[in-house]
NUDRENDREN-999657 format. One record per atom (N, C-alpha, C, O): x, y negated, z; residue in one letter; atom name. Coordinates in steps of 0.02 Angstrom, whole numbers, always signed. Atoms other than C-alpha are relative to their C-alpha. Last residue first. Layout:
REM residues N
+--------+--------+--------+------+------+
!   east !  north !     up ! type ! atom !
+--------+--------+--------+------+------+
!      X !      Y !      Z !    A !   CA !
...
+--------+--------+--------+------+------+
END
This chain:
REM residues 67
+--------+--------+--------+------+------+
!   east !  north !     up ! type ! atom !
+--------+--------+--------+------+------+
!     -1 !    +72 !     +3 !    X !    N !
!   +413 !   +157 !    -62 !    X !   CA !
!    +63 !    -34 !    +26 !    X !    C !
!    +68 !    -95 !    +25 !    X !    O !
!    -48 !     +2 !    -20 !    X !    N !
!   +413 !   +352 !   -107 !    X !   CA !
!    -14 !    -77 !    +18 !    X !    C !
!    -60 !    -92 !    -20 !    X !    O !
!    -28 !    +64 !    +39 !    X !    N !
!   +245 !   +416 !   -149 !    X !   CA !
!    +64 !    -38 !    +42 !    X !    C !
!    +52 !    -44 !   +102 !    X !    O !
!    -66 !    +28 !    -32 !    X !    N !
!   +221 !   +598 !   -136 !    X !   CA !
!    +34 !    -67 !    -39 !    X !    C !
!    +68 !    -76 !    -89 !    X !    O !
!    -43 !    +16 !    +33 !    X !    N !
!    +45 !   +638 !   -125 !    X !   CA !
!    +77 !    -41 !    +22 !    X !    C !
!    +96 !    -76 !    +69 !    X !    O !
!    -25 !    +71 !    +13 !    X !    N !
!    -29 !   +732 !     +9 !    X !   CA !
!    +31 !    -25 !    -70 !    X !    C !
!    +62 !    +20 !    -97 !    X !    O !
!    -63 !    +12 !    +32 !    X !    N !
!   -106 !   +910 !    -18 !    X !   CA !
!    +31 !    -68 !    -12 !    X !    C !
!    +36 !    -89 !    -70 !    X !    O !
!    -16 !    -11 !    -82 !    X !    N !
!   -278 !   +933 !    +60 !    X !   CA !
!    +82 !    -26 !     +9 !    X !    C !
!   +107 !    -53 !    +58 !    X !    O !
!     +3 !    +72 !    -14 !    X !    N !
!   -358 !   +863 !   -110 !    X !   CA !
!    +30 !     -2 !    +79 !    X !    C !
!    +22 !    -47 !   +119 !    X !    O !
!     -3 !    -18 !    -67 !    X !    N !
!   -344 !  +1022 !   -208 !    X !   CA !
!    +40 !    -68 !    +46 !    X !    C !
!    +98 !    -88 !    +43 !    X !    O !
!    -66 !    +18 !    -20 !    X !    N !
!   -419 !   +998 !   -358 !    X !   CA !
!     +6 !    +13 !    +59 !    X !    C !
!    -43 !    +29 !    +94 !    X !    O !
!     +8 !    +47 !    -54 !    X !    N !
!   -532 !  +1142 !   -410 !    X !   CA !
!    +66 !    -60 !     +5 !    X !    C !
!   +123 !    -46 !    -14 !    X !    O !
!    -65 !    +21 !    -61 !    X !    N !
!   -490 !  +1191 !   -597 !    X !   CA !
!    -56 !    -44 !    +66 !    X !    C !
!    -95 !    -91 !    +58 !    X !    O !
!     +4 !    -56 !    -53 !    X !    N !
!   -603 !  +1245 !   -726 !    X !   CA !
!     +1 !     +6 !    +87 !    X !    C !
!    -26 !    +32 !   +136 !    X !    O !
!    +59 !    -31 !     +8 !    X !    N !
!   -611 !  +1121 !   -835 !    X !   CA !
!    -52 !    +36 !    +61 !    X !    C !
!   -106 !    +34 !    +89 !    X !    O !
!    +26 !    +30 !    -26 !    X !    N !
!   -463 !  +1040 !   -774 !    X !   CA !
!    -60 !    +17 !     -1 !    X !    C !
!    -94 !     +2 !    +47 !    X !    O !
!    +10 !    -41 !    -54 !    X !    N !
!   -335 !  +1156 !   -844 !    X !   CA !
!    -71 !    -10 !    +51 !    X !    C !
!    -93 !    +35 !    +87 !    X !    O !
!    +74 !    -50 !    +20 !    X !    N !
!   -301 !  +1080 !  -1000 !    X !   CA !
!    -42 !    +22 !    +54 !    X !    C !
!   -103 !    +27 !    +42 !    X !    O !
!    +12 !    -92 !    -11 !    X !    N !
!   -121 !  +1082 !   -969 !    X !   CA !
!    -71 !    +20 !     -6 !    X !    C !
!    -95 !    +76 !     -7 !    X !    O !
!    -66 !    -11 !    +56 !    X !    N !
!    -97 !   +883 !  -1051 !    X !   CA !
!    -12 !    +69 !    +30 !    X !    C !
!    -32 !    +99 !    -20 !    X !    O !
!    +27 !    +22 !    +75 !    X !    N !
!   -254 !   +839 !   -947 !    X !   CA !
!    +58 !    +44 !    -65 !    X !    C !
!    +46 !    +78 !   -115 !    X !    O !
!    +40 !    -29 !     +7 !    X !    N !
!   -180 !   +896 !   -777 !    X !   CA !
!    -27 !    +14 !    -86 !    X !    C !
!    -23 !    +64 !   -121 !    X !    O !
!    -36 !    -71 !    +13 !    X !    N !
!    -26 !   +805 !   -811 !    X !   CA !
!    -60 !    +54 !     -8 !    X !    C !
!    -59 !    +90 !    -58 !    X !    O !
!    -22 !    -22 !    +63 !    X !    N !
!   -133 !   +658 !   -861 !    X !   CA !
!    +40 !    +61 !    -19 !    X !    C !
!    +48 !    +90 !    -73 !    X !    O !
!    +57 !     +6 !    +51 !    X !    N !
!   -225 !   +661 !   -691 !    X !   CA !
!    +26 !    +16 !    -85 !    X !    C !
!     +3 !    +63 !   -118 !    X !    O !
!     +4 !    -51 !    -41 !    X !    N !
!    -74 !   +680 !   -580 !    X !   CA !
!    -61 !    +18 !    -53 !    X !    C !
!    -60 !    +72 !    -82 !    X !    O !
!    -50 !    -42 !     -5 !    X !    N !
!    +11 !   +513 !   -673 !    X !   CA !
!    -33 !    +80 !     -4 !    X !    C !
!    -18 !   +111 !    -55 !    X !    O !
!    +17 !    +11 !    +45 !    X !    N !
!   -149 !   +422 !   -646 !    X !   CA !
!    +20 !    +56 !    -26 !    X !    C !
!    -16 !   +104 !    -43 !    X !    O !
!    +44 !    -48 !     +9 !    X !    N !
!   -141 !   +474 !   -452 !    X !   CA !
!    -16 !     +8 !    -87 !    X !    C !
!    -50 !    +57 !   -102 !    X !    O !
!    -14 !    -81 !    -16 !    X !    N !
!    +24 !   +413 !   -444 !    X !   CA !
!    -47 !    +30 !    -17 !    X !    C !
!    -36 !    +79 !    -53 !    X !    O !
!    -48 !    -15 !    +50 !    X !    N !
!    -11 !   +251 !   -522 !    X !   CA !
!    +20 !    +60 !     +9 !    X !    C !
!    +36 !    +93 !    -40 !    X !    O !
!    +48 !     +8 !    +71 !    X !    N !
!   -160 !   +221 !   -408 !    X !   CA !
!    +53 !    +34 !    -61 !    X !    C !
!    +32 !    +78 !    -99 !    X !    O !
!    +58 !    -48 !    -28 !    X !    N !
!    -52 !   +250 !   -262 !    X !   CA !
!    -22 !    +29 !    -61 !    X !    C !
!     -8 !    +82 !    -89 !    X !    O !
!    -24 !    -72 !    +16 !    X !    N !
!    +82 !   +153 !   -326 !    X !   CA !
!    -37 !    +59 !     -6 !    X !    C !
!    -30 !   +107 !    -45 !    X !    O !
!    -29 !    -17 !    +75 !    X !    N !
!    -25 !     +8 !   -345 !    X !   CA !
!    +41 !    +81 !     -9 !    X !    C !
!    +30 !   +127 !    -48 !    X !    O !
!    +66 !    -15 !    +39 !    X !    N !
!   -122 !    +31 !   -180 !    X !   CA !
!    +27 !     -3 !    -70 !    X !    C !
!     +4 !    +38 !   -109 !    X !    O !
!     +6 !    -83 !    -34 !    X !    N !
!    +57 !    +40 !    -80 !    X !   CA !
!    -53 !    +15 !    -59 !    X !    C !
!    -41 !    +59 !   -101 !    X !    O !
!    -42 !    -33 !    +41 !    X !    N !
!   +112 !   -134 !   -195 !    X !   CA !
!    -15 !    +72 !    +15 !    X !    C !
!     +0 !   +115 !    -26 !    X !    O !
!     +1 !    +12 !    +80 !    X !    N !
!    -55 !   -208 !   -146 !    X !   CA !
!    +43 !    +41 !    -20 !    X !    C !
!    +20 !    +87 !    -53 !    X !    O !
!    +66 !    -45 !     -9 !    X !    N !
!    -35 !   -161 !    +69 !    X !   CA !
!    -22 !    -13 !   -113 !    X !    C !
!    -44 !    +40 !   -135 !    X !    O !
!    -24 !    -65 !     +7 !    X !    N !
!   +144 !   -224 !    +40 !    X !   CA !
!    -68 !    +49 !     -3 !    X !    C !
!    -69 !   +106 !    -26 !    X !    O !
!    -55 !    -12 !    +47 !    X !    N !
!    +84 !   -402 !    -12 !    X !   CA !
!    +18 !    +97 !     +3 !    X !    C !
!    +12 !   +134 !    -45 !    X !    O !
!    +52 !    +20 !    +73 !    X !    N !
!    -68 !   -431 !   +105 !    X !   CA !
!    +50 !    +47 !    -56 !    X !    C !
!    +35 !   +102 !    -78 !    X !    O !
!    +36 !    -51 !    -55 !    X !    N !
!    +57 !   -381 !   +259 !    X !   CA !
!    -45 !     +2 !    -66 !    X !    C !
!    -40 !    +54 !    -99 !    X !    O !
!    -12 !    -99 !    +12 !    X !    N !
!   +166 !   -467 !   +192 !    X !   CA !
!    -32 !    +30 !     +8 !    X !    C !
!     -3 !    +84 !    +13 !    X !    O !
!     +3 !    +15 !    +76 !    X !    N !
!    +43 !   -643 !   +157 !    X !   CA !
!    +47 !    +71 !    -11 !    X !    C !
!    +37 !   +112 !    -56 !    X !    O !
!    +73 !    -33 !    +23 !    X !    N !
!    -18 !   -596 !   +365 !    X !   CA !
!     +6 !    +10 !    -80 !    X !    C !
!    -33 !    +51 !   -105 !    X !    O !
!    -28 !    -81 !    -22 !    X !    N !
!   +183 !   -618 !   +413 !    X !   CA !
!    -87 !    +51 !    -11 !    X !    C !
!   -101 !   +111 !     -8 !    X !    O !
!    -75 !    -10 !    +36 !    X !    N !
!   +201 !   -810 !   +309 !    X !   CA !
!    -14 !   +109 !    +16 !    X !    C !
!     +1 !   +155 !    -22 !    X !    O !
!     +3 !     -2 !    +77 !    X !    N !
!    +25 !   -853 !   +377 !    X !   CA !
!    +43 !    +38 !    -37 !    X !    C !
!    +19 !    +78 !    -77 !    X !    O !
!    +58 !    -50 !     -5 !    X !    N !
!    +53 !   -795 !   +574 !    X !   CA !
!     -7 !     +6 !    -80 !    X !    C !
!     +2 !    +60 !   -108 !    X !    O !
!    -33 !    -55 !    -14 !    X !    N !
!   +245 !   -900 !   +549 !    X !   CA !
!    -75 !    +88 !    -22 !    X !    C !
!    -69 !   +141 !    -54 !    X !    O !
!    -30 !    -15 !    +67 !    X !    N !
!   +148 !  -1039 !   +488 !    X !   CA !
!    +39 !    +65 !    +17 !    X !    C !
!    +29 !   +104 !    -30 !    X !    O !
!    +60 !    -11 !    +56 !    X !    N !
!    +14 !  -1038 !   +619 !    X !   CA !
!    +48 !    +17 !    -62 !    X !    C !
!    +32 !    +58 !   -105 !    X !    O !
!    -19 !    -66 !     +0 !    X !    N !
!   +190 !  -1019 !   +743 !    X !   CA !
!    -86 !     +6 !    -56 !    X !    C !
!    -99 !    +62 !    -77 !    X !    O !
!    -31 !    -48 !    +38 !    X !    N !
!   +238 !  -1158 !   +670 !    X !   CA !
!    -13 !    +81 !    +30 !    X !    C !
!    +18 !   +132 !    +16 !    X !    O !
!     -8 !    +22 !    +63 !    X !    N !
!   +100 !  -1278 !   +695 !    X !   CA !
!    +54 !    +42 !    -30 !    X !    C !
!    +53 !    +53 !    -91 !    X !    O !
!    +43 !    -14 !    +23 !    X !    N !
!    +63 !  -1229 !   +870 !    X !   CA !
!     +4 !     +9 !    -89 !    X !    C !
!    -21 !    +57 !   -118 !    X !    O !
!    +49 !    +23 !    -24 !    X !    N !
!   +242 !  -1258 !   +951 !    X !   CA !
!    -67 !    +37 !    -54 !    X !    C !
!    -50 !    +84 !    -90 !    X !    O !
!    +32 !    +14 !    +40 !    X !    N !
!   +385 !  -1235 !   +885 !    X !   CA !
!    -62 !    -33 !    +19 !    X !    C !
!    -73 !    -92 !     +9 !    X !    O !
!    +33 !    -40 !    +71 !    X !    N !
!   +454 !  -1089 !   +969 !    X !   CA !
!     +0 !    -63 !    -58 !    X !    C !
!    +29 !    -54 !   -112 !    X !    O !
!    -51 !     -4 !    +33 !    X !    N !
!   +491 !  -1187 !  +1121 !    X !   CA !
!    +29 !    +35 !    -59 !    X !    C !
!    +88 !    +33 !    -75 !    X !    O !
!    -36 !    +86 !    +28 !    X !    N !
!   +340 !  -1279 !  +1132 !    X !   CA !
!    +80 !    +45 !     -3 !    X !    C !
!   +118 !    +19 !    -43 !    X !    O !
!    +13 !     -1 !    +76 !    X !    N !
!   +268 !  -1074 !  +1106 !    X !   CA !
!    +27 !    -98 !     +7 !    X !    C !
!    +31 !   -132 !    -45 !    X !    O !
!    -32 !    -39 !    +67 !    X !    N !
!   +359 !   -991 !  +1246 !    X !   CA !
!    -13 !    -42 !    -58 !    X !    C !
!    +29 !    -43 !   -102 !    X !    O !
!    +13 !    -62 !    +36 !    X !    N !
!   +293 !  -1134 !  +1384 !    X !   CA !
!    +54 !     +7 !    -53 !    X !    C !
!    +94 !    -33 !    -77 !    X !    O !
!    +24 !    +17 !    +67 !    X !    N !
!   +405 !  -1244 !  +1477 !    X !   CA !
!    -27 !    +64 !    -32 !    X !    C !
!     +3 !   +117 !    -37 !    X !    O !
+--------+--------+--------+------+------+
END
């Protein structure tokens, strides 16, 4: 007997593919939110020292986002 009649068969493993493509959707959003929120963050500190004028950023330097 095939893997997938004993799985379920066709119909659940489409729901299974749906259910593990909607994380996949989901954590890739919450990464791009933090992201964004970090870099806002990085931006207003700048701003609040003024510094920016002048200033290279230095874009070699990861950010540190925790998840």
């Amino acid at each position: 007997m095939p893997k997938s009649r004993v799985r379920g068969g066709k119909k659940s493993h489409k729901k299974r593919i749906q259910k593990r493509n909607q994380n996949i959707a989901s954590q890739q959003n919450r990464i791009q939110k933090l992201w964004e929120q970090e870099l806002e963050n990085r931006m207003k500190e700048l701003k609040m020292t003024g510094e920016t004028e002048n200033q290279e950023i230095d874009t070699s330097e990861p950010l540190d986002i925790k998840v």
